[in-house]
C-alpha positions, 0 to 999 in steps of 0.5 A: 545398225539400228532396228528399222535398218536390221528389219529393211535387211531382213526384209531385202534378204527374205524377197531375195530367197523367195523364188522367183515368179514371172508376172504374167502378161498383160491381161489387155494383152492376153484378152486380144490373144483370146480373142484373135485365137476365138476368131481363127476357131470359128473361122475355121469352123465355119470353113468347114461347116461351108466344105461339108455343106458343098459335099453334102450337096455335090453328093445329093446331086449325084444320088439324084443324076443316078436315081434319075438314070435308073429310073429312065433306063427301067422305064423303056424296059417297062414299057417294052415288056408291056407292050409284049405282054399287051401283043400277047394277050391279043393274039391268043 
């Protein structure tokens, strides 16, 4: 054999017992990926943004029907023992 074919063998031999890495993907490829991967995370963020959003508000329409009852159920009351306290002071 002749120099230049014992170095193109001793080159072929040297590539052959490097270990072998796997090329990554395409980064074109990999990007698209990322960026469908970003979308589905902020979709689903904004979903559960809009969800909190409609309990907060389901939750503060409760508070204020139950704020509103109670108010109306002390108000007669008030305005009964008023109306007692009023008829008392005049009759003694």
């Amino acid at each position: 054999m002749s120099d230049e074919e014992e170095v193109v063998v001793e080159i072929l031999e040297e590539e052959e017992a490097a270990p072998q890495v796997e090329e990554p993907p395409s980064s074109a490829a990999e990007e698209t990926v990322e960026e469908l991967v970003e979308e589905l995370v902020e979709e689903e963020w904004r979903n559960q943004l809009k969800n909190q959003q409609q309990n907060l508000q389901k939750k503060e329409l409760q508070l204020q029907m139950k704020v509103s009852s109670l108010f109306l159920q002390t108000l007669p009351s008030k305005r009964v023992s008023a109306f007692v306290f009023n008829v008392r002071l005049r009759t003694v």
